[in-house]
N, C-alpha and C positions, 0 to 999 in steps of 0.2 A: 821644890816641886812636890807635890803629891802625885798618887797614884791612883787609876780606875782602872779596872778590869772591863774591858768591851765585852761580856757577857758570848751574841753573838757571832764575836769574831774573836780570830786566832791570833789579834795583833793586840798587843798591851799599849793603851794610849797613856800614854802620861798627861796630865789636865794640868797645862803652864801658871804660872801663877797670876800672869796676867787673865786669865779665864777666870781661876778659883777667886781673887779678888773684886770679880764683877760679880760676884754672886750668885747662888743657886738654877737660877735660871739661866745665866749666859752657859753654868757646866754644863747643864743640861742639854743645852742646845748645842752647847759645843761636841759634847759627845753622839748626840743625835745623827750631826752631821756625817758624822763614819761609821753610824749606824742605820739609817732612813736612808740616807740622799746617797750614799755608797752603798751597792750589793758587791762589787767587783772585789774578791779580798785581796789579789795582785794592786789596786787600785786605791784600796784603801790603806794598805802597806805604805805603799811610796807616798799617800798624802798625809798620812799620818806625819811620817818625819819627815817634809817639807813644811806642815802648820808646825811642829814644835820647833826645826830650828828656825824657822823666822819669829814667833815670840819669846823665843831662849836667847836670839839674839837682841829685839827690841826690851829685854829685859836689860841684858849687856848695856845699852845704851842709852841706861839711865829712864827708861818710861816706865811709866805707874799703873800706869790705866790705861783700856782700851780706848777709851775716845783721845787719849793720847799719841795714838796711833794716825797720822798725817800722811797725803799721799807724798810728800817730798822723802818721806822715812821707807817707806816700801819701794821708789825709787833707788832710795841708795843703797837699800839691801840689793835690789836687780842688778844695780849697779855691779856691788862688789860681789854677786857672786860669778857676774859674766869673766870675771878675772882668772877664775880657777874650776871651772862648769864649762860643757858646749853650749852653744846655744838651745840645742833641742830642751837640754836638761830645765836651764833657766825658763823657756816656756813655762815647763810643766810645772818648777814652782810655783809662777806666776798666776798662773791659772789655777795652780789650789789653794792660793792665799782668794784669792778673787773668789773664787766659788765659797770659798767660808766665810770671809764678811757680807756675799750677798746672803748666805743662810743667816748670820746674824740680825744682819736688818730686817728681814722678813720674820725675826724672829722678834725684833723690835727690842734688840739688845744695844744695836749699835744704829744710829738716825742716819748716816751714809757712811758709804763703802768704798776707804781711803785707796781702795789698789785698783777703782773701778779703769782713774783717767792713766792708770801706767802704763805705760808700753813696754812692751819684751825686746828682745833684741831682733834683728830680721834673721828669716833663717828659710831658704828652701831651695830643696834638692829636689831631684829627676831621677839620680837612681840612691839605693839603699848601700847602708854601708858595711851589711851582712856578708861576712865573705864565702864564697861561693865554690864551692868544688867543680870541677870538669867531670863529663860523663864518664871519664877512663877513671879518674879518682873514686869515684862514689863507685863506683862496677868492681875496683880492686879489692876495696873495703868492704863492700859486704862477701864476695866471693874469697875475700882471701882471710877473712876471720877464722879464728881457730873454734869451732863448733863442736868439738870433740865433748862439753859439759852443757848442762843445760842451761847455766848461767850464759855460757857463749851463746844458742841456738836464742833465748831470750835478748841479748844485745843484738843479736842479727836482726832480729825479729821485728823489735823497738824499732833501730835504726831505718831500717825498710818502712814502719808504718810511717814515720817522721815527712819521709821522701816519698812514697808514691800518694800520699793520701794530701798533701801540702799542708800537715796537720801543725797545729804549734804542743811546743811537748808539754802543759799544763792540759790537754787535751787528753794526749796520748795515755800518761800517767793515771788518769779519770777514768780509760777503759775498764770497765767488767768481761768479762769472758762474755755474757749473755750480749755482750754491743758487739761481740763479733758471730754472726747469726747469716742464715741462708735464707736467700730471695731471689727469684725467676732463675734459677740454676746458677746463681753465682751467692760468693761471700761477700759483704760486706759490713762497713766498721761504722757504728754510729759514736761520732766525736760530739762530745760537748765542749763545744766553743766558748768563748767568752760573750760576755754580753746576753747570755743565757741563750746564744742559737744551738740547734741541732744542726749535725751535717752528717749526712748518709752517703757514703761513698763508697762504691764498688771497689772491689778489690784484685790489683794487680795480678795477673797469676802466679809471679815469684814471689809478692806479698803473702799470696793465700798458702803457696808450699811453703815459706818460711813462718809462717804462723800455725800453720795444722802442724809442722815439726815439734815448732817449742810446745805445744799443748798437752802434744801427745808424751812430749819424753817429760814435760811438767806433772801430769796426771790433774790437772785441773781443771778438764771439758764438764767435770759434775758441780763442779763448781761456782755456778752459775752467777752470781752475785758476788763472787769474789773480785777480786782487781785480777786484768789480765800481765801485768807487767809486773812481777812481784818482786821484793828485793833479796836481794841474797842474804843469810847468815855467816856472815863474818869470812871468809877463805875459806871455808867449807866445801864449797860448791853445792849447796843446796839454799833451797826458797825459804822464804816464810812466806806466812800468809798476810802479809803487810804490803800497800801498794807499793814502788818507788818512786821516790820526792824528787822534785828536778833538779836541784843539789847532785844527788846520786848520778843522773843521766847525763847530767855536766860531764862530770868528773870519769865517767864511762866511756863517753864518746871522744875526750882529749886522750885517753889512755888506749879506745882503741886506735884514733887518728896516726899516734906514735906509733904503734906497732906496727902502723900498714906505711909506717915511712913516709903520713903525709904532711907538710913543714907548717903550711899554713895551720894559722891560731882560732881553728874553728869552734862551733857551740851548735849547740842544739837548734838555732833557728837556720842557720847554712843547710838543713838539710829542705828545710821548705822552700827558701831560695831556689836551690840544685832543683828540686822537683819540679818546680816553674818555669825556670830557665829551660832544662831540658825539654818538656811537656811543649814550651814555644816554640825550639830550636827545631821538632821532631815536626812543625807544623799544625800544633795545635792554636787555638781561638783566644785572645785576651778575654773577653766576658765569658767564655767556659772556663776558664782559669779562675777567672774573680769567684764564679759559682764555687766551684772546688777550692778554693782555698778561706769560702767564709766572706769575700771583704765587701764592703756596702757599696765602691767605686773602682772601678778598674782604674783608675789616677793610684790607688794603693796598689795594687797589684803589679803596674806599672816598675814598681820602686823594686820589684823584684827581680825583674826580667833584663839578665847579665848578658844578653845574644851581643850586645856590641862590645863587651871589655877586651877581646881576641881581634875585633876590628882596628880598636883604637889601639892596639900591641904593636898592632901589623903595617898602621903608620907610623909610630914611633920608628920603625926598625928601618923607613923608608930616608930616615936622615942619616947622609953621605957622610958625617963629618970624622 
C-alpha cells in the first residue's frame, strides 16, 4: 500500500492498492469520497478503516482489480465479519462499502455497485445499550467528588455539562468560554453538535454554580476563544491552554466513577442517557427531550429512556422459585 495524507482532515487514509491500480482517477475519487461526501470527522474515521479493511481483505483473497470486486465477495466479507462484529457494527461496514462504490460509479470508475443487492444482518432494538446511572448515583458523583484542585472543580463541571444539557462529549470538549454566555437572565451553553447543528440550552442552576466555580478558580472568563474544558499538565494540577480530547474524558470519568464506588462500566455517553431518563422520570415531554438532546426523531431518543429497567427488576424478583 501506499500512502495519502487527507490534507483536510485529521485521519491519514491509506490508498489500497486495489484503488492505486485503477488509476489516477479512481485515487482521486476514492479520496474525495472522505473528503467531499464526508464532513463528519468521527465519520469519516470509522469509514475510513472500514473501506480499507474490506479491500486489504479483497486483496487477501486473491483480486486484482476493482471490477473484480462481485456482489457474492462483499457478501462473504458480511458474512464473515457477522462472526466476530455485532450486528450494529456490520451495518455500518456495509453501508460505507455501499456508499463508496455508489461514489465510484457516479464517478464512472466502476459501471455497478457490487454491495448495492447485499443485505446486512437484521438488527433492531427499543432500548439503547448505554448503561445508565440511577439519580442517587449521578447525585453521589458529582456531590461527592473531591473539588479541592481546579482540575476537580473542571471534572465536576465537564461531568454536570455532559448530564444536564443531554450533550454528547465531542460537543462538550468544542466548548469556548464565550458558548457559555448570558441571555434573558440565565446562562447558557451553546453546543456544537454533530452534523453541523447548534443547540442552545439553558443552564441548570447546579450546572451554572458548578461552571461559574471552575472559571473562576481557572481564571479563564477573559478568555474568550479559548476551550472551556482545558486539559491538565501532567499531575500538576494545573491547565494548559489546550482543549481536552475524549480519550482524556474517557479515562476521567472511569477513574472518577472508581472513586465514587460506582461498579458499573460506564463512558461518557451514560451521562446523556442518565440526563434523559431522569428529565422523563421527573415528568418531562419525549419531544422536549428530543429538542434538547439534538436528535431528528424522538424513535432515537426513545433509545434512551431507561424509566422501565427498575420495572422489569421488580418483576424478575416476583419469581417464587
Amino acid at each position: 500500500m501506499t500512502s495519502a495524507q487527507l490534507v483536510p482532515a485529521r485521519t491519514a487514509i491509506l490508498l489500497p492498492t486495489l484503488i492505486a491500480g485503477a488509476g489516477k482517477s479512481a485515487a482521486r475519487r476514492f479520496l474525495e469520497f472522505f473528503t467531499v461526501n464526508i464532513r463528519n470527522p468521527n465519520t469519516r474515521a470509522a469509514y475510513a478503516r472500514a473501506a480499507g479493511a474490506f479491500l486489504g481483505w479483497c486483496e487477501r483473497q486473491g483480486v486484482t482489480s476493482l471490477a473484480s470486486v462481485q456482489p457474492v465477495l462483499v457478501a462473504a466479507y458480511v458474512e464473515q465479519l457477522g462472526e466476530t462484529m455485532s450486528a450494529p457494527t456490520v451495518k455500518q461496514h456495509l453501508a460505507c462499502i455501499r456508499m463508496l462504490f455508489d461514489w465510484l460509479v457516479i464517478g464512472q470508475v466502476m459501471p455497478t455497485n457490487p454491495a448495492h443487492s447485499v443485505r446486512g444482518p437484521r438488527h433492531s432494538v427499543s432500548k439503547g445499550s448505554t448503561k445508565v446511572l440511577s439519580s442517587e448515583e449521578a447525585t453521589a458523583l458529582l456531590t461527592g467528588m473531591d473539588v479541592g484542585t481546579v482540575v476537580g472543580l473542571r471534572d465536576r463541571a465537564l461531568i454536570a455539562a455532559m448530564t444536564y444539557t443531554f450533550a454528547r462529549v465531542g460537543a462538550v470538549v468544542a466548548l469556548t468560554v464565550e458558548d457559555y454566555y448570558s441571555q434573558k437572565k440565565r446562562w447558557w451553553l451553546r453546543l456544537h453538535e454533530k452534523n453541523g447543528k447548534v443547540n442552545e440550552m439553558p443552564c441548570h442552576h447546579k450546572l451554572e454554580a458548578y461552571l461559574d466555580e471552575y472559571i473562576r478558580a481557572a481564571g479563564i472568563a477573559e478568555d474568550r476563544k479559548g476551550p472551556l474544558f482545558r486539559s491538565a499538565l501532567g499531575k500538576t494540577g494545573k491547565l494548559t491552554d489546550r482543549p481536552m480530547l475524549r480519550g482524556d474524558v474517557w479515562s476521567m470519568v472511569r477513574r472518577r466513577a472508581s472513586d465514587a464506588g460506582i461498579a458499573t462500566a460506564i463512558g461518557c455517553h451514560t451521562f446523556r442517557a442518565t440526563g434523559i431518563t431522569d428529565y422523563l422520570t421527573n415528568g418531562g415531554r419525549i419531544e422536549v427531550a428530543q429538542r434538547m438532546a439534538g436528535h431528528s426523531n424522538a424513535k432515537t431518543t426513545g433509545l434512551y429512556d431507561r424509566r422501565n429497567d427498575d420495572i422489569s427488576v421488580g418483576e424478575v424478583e416476583r419469581i417464587g422459585i
